[in-house]
N, C-alpha and C positions, 0 to 999 in steps of 0.2 A: 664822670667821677661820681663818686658815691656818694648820701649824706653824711658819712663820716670824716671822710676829710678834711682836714684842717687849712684854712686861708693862710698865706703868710700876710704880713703887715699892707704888702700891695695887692692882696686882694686875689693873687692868684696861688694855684692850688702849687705847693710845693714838691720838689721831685727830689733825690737821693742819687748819690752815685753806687752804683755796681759794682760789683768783679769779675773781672773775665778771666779766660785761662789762662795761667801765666800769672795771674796775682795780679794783674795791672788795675789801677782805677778807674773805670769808666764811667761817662756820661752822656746820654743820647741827646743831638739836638736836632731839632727839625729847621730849616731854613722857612722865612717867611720873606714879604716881599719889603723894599726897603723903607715902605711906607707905615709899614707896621714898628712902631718904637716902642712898644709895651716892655718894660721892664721886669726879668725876674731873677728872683732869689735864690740860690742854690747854694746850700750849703757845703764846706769839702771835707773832702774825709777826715777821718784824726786822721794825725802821724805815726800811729801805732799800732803796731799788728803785733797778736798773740795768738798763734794760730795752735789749735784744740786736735791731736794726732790723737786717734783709735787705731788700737794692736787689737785684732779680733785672736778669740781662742784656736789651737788646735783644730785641723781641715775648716778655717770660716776663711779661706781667702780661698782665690782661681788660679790654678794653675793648668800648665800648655805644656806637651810635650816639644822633644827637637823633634826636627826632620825626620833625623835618622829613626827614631825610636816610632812614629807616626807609621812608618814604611814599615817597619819589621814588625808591628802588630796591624798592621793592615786596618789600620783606622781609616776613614772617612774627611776625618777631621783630626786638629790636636788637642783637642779636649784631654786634659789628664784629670782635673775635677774643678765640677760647677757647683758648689752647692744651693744654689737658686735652682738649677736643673732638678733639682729630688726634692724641691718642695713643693709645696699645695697638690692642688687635684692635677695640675697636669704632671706634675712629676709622678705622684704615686698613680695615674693611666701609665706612665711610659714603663717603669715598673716592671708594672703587672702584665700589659702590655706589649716588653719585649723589647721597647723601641726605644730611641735615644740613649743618652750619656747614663740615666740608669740601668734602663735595659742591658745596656753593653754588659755594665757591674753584676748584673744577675747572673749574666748567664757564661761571664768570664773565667777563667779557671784562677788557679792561685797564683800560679806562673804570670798570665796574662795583668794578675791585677800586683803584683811583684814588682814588672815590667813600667806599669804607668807608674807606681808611684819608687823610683830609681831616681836619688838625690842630684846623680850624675846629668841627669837626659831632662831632667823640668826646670822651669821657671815660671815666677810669678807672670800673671796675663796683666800687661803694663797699659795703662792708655796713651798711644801715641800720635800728635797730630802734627797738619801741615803748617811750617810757618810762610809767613810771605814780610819780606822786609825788617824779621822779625820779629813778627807778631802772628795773633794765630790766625788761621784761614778754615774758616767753617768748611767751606765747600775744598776744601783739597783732598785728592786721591787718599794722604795718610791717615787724616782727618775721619772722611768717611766708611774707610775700611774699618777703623778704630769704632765708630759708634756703631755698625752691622755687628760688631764682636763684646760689644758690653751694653748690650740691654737688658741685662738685668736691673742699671736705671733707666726704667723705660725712657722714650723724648718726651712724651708725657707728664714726666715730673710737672709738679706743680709748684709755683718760680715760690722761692723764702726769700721776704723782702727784709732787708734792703739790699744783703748783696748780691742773692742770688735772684734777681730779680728778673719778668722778662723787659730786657733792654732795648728789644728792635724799634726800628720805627715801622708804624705803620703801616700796612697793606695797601699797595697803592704811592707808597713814596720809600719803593723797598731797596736795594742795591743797583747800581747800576750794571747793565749787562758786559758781564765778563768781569766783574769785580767780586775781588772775594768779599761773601759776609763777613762783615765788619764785629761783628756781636755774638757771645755765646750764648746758647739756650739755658735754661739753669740745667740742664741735663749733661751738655757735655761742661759746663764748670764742674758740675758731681764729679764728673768723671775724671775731669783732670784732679780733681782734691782725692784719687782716689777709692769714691764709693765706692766704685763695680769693680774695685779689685778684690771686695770681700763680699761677703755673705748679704743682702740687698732686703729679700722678702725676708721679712718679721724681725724681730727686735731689734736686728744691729741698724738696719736703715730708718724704723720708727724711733732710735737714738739717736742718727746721726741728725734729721730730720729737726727733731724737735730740740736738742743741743744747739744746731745753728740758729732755730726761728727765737730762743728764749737770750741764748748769748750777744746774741747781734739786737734784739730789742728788749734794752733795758729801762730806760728814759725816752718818754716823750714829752714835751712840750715843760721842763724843766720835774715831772712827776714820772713816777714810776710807768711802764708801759702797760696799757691794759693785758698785757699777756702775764702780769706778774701778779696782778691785781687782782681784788674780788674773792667769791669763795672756789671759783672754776681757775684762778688764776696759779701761778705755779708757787709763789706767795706762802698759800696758806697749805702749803705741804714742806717747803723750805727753810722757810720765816718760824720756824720755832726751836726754844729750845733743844739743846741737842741731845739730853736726856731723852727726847720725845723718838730719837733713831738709835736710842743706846748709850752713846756717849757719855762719857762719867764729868768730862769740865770743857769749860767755853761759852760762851754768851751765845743767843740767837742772831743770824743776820739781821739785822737793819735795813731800811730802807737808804738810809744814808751812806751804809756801805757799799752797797748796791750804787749809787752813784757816783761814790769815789772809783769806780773801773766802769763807767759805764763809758768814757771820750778812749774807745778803743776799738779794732776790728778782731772778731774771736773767730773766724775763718774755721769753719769745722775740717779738718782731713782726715782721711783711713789710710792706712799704710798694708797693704798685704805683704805674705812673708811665705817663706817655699820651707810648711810644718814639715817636710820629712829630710832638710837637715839638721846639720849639726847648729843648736842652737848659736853656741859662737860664731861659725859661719853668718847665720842669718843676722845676729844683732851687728856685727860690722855692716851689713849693708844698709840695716836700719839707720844707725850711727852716722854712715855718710847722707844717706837721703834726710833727715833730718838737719844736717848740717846743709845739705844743701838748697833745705826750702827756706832755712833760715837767711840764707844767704841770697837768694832770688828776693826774699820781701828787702833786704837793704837795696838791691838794685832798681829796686823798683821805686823807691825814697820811701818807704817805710819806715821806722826804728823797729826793730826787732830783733829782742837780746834773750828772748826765752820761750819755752812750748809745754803747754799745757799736755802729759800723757793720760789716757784713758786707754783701762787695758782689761782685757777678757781673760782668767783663763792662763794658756802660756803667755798670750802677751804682758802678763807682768813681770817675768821669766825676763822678755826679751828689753823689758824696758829697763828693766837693774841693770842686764847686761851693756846694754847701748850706754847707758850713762855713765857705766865705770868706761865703757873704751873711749866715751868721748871726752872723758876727764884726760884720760889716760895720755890723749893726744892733745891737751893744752897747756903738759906739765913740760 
């Protein structure tokens, strides 16, 4: 442990529960032998989830072609568009290059790039995995097919505590042999919240990133969280007047307002959406997946009665729209 950490009252260093995929709560424990009685403190989640959707702009989500349309332009793969693929140096090499998912785009005719983006023949690239009893199974076939196909969150990621944290145990007291892992990496939680269905390298994922690490640590130790605090803290860009971003009325945040929503879980999610249709189309689906995450945190005992929208672009387009159809269907 670090010197930062905080003792609880019995002297040992306190832990936090997770979230795995699927929204479930978790918490890692280690067995010890029966001799060992040391008691500790774990605090449990609130009971309230408000979980934080991003609608990325026009082409910032992935999409896959069908089958059929894969064969009849003699792809390789069903890449219909990555945009992580044509960023940084390795995208603008393949490019120039010739080779990969840009390459194709360069050197494809009009017909050919017609063809991929056909409202009829795509859909968004969804992340799907294995369950076992239920629950999710790291290591199953669908599981892992699913994470060779969105690394655009690398496994890599680096865990945002508290709920994306890394939850395993130990090297050395790891799964039993032929048991599924028990635990998600924070990579593929990303993935089931969504990230790698949208745009990953540069802003949208240094938003999603930092969205989860400042919403989820608000309060520590009954005071504001050192991520909020100081002159590096998010605080003193926030924390002021709202003249100071344009705004013509309204008070500055507080610190105390800040802890009146801090006994909550702000679960950051992306939502990708298939830009080349008809926007109606797309906001009904949004409408129901919404509806439907809402509805997985009740099952899971959450209370969750509302969802924070952040949107790019069209997605604010799709977020007017999702909101009238989801009125529309509780009238």
């Amino acid at each position: 442990m670090s010197g930062n950490d905080e003792l609880n009252k019995r002297g040992n260093h306190p832990r936090q529960f997770t979230q795995g995929v699927g929204g479930w709560a978790e918490y890692a424990v280690q067995m010890t032998r029966t001799s060992d009685t040391a008691r500790h403190e774990v605090a449990k989640p609130p009971g309230k989830v408000i979980p934080i959707i991003f609608l990325p702009g026009v082409m910032g989500s992935n999409l896959r072609l069908s089958k059929e349309r894969q064969k009849r332009l003699e792809r390789p793969d069903n890449r219909a568009w990555r945009p992580d693929d044509l960023m940084g140096a390795g995208g603008m090499t393949d490019i120039a290059a010739g080779t990969g998912l840009g390459g194709w785009f360069k050197e494809a005719t009009p017909e050919q790039r017609q063809l991929v983006f056909d409202p009829n023949e795509t859909e968004v690239e969804y992340y799907h995995y294995t369950e076992n009893n239920g629950r999710f199974d790291a290591e199953g076939p669908e599981t892992m097919a699913s994470d060779m196909r969105h690394q655009n969150v690398p496994d890599s990621l680096t865990p945002i505590l508290p709920l994306m944290g890394a939850n395993r145990i130990t090297p050395g007291n790891g799964p039993v042999q032929g048991k599924p892992q028990a635990f998600a990496t924070p990579a593929q939680v990303a993935r089931w919240r969504g990230w790698s269905e949208v745009l990953f390298d540069g802003a949208y994922g240094s938003m999603l990133q930092h969205t989860e690490k400042h919403m989820n640590n608000i309060v520590l130790g009954g005071k504001l969280h050192p991520v909020w605090r100081g002159a590096s803290g998010l605080s003193a860009s926030v924390m002021q007047d709202p003249s100071t971003f344009g705004g013509a009325s309204g008070n500055p945040i507080t610190e105390e307002d800040l802890k009146k929503i801090a006994a909550c879980w702000y679960p950051v999610h992306a939502m990708g959406y298939n830009f080349v249709q008809s926007n109606g189309v797309t906001a009904v689906t949004i409408a129901k997946r919404l509806r439907g995450l809402v509805k997985g945190y009740r099952e899971r005992g959450f209370k969750c009665h509302e969802v924070i929208l952040v949107t790019h672009s069209m997605g604010g387009l799709l977020a007017v729209q999702s909101r009238l159809i989801i009125n529309a269907l509780h009238e």
